[in-house]
Backbone as a printed PyTorch tensor [residue, N CA C, xyz], in Angstrom:
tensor([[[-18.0480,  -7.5330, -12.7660],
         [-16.6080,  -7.6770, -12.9250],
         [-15.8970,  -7.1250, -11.6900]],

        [[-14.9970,  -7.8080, -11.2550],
         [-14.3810,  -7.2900,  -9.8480],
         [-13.3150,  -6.3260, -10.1610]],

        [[-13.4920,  -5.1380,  -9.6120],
         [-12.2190,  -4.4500,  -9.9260],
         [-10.9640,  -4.8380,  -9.6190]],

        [[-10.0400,  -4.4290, -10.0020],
         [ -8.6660,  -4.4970,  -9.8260],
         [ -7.6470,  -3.2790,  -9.5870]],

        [[ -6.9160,  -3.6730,  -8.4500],
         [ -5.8240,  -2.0210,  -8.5490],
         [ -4.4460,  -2.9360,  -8.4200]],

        [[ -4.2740,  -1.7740,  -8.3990],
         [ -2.5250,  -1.7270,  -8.6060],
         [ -1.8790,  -2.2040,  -6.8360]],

        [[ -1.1040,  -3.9360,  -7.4190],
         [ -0.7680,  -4.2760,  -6.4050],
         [  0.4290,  -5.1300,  -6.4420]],

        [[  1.1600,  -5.8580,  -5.4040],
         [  2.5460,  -5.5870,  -5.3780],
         [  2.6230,  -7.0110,  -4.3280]],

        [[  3.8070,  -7.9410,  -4.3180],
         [  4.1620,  -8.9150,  -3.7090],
         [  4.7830,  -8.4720,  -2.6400]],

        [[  5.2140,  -7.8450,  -2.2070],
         [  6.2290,  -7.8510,  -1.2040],
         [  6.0320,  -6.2830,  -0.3990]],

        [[  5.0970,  -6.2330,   0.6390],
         [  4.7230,  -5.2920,   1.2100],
         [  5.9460,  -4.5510,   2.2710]],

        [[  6.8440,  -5.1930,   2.7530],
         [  8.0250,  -4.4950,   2.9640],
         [  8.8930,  -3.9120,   1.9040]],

        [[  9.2910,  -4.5780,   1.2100],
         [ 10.2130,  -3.3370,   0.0440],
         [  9.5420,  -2.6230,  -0.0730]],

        [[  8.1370,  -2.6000,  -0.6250],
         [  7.5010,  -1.3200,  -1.1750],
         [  7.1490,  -0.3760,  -0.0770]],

        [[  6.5180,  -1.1600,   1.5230],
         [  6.7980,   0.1730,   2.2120],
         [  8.2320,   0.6080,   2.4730]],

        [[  9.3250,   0.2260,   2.3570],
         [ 10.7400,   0.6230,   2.0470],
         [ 11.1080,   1.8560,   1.3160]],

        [[ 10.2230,   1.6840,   0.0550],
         [ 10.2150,   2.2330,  -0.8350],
         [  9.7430,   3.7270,  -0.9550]],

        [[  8.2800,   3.4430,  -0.1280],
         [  7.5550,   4.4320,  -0.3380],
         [  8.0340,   5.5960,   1.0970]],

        [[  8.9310,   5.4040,   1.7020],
         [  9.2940,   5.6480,   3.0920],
         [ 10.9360,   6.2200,   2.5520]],

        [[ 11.2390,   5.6780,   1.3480],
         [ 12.3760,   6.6730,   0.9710],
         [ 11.9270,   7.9910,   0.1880]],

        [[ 11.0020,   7.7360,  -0.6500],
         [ 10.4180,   8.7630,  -1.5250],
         [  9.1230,   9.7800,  -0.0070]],

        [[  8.5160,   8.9910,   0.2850],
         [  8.7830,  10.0980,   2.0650],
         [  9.7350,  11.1130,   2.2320]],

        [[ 10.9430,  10.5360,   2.8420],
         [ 12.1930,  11.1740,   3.5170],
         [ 12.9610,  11.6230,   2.0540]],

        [[ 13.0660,  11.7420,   0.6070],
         [ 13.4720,  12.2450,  -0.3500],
         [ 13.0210,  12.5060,  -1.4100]],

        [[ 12.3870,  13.9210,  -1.1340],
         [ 11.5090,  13.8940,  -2.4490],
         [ 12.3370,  14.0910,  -3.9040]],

        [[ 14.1440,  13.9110,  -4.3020],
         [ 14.0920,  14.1750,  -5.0220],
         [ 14.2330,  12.4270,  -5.6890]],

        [[ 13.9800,  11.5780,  -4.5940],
         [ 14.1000,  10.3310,  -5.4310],
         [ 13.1770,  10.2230,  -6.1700]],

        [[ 12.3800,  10.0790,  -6.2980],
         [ 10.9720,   9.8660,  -6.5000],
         [ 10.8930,  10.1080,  -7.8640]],

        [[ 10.1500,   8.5540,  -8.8980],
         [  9.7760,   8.2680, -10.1640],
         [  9.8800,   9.9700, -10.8360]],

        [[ 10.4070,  10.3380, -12.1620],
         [  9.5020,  11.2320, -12.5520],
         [  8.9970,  10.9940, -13.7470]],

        [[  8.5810,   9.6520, -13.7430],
         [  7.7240,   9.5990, -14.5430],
         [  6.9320,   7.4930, -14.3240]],

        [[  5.9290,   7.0120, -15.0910],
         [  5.6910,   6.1430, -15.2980],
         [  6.5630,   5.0000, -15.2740]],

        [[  7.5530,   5.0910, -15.9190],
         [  8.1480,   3.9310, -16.6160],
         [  9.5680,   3.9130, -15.3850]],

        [[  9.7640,   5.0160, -14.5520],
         [ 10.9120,   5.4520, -14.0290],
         [ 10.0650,   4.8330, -12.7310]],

        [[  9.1160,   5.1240, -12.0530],
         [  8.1960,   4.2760, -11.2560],
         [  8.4800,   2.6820, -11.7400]],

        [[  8.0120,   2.2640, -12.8220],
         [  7.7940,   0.6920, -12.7350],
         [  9.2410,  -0.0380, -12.5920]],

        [[ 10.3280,   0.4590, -12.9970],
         [ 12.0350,   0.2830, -12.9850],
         [ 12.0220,   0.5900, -11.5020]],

        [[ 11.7720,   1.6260, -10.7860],
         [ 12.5470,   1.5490,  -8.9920],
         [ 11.5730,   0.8830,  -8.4820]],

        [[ 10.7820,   0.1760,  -8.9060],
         [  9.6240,  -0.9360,  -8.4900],
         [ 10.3470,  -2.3020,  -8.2880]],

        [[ 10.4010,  -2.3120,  -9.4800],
         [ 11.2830,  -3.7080, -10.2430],
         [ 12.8900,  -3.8360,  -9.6860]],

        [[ 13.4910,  -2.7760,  -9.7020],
         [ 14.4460,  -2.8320,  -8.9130],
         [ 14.8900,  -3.3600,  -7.6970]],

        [[ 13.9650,  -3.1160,  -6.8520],
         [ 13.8990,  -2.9330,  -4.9380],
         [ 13.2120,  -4.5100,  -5.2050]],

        [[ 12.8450,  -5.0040,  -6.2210],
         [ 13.0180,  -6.5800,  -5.7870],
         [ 11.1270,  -6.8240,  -5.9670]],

        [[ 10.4070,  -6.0670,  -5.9510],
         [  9.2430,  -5.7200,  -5.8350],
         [  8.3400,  -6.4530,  -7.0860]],

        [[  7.3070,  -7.0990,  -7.3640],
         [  6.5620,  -7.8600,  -8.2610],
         [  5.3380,  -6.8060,  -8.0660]],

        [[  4.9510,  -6.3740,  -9.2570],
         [  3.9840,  -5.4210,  -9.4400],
         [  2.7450,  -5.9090, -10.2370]],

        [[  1.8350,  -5.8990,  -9.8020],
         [  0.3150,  -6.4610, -10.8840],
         [ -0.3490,  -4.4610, -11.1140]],

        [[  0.0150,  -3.8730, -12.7050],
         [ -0.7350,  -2.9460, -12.9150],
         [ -1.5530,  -3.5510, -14.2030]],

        [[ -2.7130,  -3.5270, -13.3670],
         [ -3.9720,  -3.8720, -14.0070],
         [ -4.7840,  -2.9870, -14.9630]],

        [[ -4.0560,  -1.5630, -15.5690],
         [ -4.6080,  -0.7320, -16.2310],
         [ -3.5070,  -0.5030, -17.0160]],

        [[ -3.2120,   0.1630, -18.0690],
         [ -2.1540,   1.0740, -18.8650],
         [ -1.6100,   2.2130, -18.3550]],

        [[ -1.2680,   2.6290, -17.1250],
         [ -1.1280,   3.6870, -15.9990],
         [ -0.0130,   4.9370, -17.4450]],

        [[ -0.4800,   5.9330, -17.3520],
         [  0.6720,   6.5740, -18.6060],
         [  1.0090,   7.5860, -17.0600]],

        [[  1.0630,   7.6930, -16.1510],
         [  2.0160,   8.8890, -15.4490],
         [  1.6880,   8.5170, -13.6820]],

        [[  2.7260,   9.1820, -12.7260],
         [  2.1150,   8.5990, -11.4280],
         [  2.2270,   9.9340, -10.9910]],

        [[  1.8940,  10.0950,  -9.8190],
         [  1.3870,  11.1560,  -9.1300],
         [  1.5770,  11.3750,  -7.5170]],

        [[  2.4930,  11.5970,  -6.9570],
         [  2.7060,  11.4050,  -5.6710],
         [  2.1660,  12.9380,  -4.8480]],

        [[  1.6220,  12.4230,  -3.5420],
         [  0.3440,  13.3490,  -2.7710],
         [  1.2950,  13.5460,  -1.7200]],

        [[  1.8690,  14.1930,  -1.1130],
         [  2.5120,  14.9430,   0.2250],
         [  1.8090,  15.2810,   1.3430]],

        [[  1.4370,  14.2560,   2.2320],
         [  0.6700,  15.0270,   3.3410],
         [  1.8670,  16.1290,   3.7980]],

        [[  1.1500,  16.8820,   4.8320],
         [  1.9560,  17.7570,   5.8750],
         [  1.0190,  17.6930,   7.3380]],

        [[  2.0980,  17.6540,   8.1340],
         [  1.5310,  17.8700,   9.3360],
         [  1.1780,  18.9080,   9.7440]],

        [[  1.3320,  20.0350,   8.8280],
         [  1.1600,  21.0140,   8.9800],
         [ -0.3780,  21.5740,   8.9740]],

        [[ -0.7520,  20.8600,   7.8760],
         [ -1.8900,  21.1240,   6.9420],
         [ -3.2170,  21.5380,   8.0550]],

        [[ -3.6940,  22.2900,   7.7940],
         [ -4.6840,  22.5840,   8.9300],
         [ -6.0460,  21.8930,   8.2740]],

        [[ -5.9800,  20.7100,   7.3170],
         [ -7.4470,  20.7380,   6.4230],
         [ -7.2760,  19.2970,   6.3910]],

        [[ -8.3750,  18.5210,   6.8160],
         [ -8.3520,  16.9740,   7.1690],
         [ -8.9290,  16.9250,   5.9600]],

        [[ -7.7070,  15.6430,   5.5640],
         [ -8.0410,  15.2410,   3.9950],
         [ -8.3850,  13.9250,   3.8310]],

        [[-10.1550,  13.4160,   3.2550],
         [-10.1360,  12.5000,   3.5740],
         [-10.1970,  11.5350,   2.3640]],

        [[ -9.5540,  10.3800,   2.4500],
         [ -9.3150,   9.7910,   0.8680],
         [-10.5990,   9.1770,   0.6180]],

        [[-11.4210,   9.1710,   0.0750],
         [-12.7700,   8.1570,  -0.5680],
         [-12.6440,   7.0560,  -1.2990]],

        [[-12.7000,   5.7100,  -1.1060],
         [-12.5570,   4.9670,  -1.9600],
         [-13.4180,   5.0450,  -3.0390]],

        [[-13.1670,   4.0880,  -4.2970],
         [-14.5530,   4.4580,  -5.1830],
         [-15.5460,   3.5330,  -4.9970]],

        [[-16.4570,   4.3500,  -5.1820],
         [-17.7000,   3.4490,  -4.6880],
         [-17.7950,   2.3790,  -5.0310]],

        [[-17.2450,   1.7100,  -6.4230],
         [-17.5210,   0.1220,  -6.9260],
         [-16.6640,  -0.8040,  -6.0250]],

        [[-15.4290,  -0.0220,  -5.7230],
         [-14.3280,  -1.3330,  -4.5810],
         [-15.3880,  -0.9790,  -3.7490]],

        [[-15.9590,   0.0690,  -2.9740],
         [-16.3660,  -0.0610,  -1.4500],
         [-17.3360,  -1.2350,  -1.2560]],

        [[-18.2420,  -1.1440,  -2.6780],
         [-19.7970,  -1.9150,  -2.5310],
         [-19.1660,  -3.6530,  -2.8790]],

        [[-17.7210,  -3.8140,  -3.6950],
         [-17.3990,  -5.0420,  -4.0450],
         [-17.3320,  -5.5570,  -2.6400]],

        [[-16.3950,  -4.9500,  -2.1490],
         [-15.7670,  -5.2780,  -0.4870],
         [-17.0990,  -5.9500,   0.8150]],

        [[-18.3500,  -4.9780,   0.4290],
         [-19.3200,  -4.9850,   1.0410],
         [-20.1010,  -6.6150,   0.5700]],

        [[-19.5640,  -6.7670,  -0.5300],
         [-20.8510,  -7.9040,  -1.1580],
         [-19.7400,  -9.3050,  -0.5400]],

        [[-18.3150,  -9.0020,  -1.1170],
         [-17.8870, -10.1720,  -0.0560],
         [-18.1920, -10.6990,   1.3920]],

        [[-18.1330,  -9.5790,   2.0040],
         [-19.0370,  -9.7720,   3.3580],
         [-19.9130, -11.0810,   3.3920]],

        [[-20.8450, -10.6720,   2.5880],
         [-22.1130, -11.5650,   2.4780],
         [-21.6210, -13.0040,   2.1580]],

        [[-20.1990, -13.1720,   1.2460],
         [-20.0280, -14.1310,   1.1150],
         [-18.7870, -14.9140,   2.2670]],

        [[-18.9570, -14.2430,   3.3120],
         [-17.7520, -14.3130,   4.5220],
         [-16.2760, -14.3910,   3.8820]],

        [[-16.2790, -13.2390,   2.8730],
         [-14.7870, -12.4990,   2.3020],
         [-14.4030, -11.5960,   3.4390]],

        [[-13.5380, -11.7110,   3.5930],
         [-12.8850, -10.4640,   4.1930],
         [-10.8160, -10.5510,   4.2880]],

        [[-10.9780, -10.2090,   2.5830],
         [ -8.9330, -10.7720,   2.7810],
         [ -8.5440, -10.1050,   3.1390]],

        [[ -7.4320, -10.1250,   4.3540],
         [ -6.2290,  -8.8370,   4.8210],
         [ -4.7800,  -9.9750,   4.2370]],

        [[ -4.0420,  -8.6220,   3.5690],
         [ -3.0190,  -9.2650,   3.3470],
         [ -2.2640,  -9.9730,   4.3830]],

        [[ -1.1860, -11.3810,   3.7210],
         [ -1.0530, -12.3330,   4.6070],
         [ -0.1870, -12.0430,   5.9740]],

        [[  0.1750, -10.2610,   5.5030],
         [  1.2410, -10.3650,   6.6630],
         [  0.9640, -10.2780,   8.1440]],

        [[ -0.6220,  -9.7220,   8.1340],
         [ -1.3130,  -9.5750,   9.1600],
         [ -1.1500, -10.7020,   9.7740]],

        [[ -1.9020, -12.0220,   9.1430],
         [ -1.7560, -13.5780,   9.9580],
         [ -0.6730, -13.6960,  10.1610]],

        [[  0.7980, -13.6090,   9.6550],
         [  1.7540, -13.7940,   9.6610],
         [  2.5460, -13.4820,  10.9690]],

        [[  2.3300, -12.1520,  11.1530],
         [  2.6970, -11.2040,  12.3280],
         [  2.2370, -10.9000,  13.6760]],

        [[  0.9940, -11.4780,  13.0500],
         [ -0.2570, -11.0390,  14.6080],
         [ -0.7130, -11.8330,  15.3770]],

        [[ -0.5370, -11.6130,  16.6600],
         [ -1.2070, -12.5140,  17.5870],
         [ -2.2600, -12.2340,  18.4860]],

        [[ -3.6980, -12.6760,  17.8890],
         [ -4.4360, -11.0980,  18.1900],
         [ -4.4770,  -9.8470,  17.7330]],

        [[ -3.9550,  -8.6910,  18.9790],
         [ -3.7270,  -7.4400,  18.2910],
         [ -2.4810,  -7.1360,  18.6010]],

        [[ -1.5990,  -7.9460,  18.7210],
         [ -0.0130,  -8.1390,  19.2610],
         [  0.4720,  -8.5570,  18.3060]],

        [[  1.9330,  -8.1830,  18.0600],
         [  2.8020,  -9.0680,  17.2210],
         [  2.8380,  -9.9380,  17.6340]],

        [[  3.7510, -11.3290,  17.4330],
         [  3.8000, -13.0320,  17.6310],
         [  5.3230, -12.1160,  18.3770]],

        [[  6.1660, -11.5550,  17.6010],
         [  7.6680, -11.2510,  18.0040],
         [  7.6770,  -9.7640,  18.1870]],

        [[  7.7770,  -8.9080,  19.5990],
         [  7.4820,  -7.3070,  19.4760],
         [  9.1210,  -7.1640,  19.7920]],

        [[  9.5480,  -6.6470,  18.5620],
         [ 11.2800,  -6.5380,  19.1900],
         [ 11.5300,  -5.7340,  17.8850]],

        [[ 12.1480,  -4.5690,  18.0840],
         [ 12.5630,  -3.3400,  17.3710],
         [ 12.5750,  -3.4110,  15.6900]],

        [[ 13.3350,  -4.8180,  15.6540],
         [ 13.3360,  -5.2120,  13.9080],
         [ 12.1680,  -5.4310,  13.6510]],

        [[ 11.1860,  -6.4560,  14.3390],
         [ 10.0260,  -6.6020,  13.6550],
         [  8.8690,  -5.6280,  13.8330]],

        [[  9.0290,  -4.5790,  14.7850],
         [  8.0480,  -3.4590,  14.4800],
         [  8.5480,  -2.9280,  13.2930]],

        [[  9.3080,  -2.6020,  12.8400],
         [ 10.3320,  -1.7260,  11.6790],
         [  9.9140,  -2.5840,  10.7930]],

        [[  9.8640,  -3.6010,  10.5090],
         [  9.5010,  -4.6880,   9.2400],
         [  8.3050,  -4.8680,   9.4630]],

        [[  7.5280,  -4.6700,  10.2280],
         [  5.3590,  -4.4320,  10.3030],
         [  5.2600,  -3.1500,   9.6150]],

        [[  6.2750,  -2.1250,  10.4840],
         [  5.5680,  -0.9030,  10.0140],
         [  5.9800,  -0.1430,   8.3870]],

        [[  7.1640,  -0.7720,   7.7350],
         [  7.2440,  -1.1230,   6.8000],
         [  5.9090,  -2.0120,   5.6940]],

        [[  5.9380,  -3.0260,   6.3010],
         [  3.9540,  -3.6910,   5.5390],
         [  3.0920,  -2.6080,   5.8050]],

        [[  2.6710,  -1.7550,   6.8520],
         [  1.3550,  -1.4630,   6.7110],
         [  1.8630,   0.4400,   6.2150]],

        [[  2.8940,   0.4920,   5.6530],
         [  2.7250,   1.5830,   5.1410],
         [  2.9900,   1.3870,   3.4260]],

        [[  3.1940,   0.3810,   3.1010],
         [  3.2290,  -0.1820,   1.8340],
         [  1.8750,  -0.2730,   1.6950]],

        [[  0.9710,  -0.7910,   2.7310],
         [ -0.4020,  -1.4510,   2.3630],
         [ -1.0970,  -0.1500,   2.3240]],

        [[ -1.0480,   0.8520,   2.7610],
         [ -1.6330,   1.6700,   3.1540],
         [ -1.5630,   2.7080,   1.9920]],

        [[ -0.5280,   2.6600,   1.2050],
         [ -0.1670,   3.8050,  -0.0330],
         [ -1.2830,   3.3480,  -0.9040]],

        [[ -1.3260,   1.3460,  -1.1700],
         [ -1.7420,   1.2120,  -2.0850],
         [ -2.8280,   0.8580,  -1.9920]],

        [[ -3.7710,   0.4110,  -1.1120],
         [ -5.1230,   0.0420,  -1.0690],
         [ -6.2280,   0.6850,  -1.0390]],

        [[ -7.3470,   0.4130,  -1.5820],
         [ -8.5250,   1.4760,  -1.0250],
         [ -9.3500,   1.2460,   0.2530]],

        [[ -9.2960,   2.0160,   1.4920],
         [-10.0550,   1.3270,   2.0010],
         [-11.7460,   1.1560,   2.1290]],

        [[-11.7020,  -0.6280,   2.1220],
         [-13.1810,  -0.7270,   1.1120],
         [-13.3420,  -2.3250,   1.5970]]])
């Protein structure tokens, strides 16, 4: 059975999103249902593939003197791995969309700000795997 996580249409609002609750921690869900409403709000289409009852937000610091490293779980890592074999390898579409090579198609202030918006949306929510 292929796992499933928690994922989202529109990788700019949500890095939008996740980039206000960044810069304000008192926005930020406090609870489940208060999460899936400023989800739904910001315009955002959400696939939660489990019964999620609470969310949990992690604060790096630059401060932190202790490299923290996230682990995916082993069943996405080995799923990810078996696509391989089947010449899988999906990156969300905004990559093709945006990239030319390892260049944007358009490098001009708005569209770094609207990339770096996608890959910090992509980045909250994916495992990497």
């Amino acid at each position: 059975m292929k796992f499933e996580m928690f994922d989202i249409d529109r990788y700019d609002r949500w890095g939008d999103l996740v980039k206000k609750w960044a810069n304000d921690a008192a926005s930020r869900p406090k609870g489940i249902e208060d999460f899936k409403t400023q989800v739904k709000d910001a315009g955002i289409i959400a696939l939660y593939p489990y019964p999620y009852s609470d969310v949990e937000f992690i604060a790096a610091s630059s401060a932190d003197p202790i490299l923290r490293i996230k682990l995916p779980p082993k069943e996405v890592l080995q799923q990810a791995e078996k696509g391989l074999e089947d010449g899988v390898y999906p990156l969300p579409k905004f990559y093709t969309d945006q990239m030319y090579d390892c260049n944007l198609k358009v490098d001009d202030t708005p569209t770094r700000r609207l990339f770096h918006s996608m890959r910090v949306g992509e980045y909250t929510i994916k495992f990497c795997g």
